[in-house]
C-alpha positions in Angstrom: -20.0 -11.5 -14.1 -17.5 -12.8 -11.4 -17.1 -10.4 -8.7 -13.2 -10.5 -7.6 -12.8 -7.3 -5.9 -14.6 -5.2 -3.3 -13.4 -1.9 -2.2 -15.1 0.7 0.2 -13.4 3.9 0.0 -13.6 6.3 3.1 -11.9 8.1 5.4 -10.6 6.3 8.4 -12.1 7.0 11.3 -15.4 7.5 9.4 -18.2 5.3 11.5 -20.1 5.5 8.3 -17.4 4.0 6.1 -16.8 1.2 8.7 -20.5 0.4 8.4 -21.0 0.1 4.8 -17.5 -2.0 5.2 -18.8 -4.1 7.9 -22.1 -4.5 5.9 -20.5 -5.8 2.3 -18.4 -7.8 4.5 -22.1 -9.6 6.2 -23.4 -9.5 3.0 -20.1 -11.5 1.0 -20.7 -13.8 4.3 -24.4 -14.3 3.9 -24.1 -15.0 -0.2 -21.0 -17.1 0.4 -18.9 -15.2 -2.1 -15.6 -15.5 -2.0 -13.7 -12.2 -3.3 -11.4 -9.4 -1.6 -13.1 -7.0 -0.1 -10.7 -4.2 0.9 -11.6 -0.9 3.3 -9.0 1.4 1.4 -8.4 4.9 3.7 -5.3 6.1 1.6 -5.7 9.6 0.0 -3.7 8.7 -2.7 -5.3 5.3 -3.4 -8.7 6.8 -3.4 -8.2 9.9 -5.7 -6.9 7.4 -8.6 -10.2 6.5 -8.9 -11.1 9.9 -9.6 -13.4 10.8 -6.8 -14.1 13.3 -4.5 -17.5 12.5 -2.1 -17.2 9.6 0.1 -17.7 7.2 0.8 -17.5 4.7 -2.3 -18.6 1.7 -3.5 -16.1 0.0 -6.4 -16.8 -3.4 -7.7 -14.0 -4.9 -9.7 -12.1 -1.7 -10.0 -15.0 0.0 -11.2 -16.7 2.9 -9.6 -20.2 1.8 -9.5 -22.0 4.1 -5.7 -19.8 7.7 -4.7 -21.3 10.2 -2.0 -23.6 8.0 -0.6 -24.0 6.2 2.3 -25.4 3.0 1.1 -28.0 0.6 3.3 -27.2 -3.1 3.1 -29.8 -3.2 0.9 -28.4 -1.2 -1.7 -25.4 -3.1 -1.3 -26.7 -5.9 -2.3 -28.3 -5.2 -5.2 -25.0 -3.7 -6.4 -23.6 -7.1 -5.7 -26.6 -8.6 -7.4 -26.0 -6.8 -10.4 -22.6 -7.5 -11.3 
């Protein structure tokens, strides 16, 4: 499957949110795919995807990592996978 969205949901401000960000960012460079990868920070946005423990990983509008700060290595497999 095509990825065509990224989002990491977080709080901003959150140096472990930025990371795993920053990381899926490296990681879109590295694999040269081209998709939008978004670092949403809005309460509102965040909680129509119907969680509560940051941060989050979502993958074409689907919640696929929640509570866990993920290494780039997990990151990638995530990507790997869909």
């Amino acid at each position: 499957m095509e990825i065509k969205s990224i989002k990491i949901l977080g709080r901003d401000g959150c140096r472990n949110c930025s990371t795993m960000f920053q990381n899926t960012m490296d990681i879109l460079a590295e694999k040269n795919i081209a998709c939008d990868c978004q670092h949403v920070t809005d309460l509102q946005q965040i909680m129509a995807y119907g969680v509560m423990s940051l941060p989050c990983l979502v993958i074409n509008d689907k919640v696929v990592s929640y509570g866990k700060i993920l290494s780039k290595a997990d990151i990638e497999k995530f990507i790997e996978v869909n």
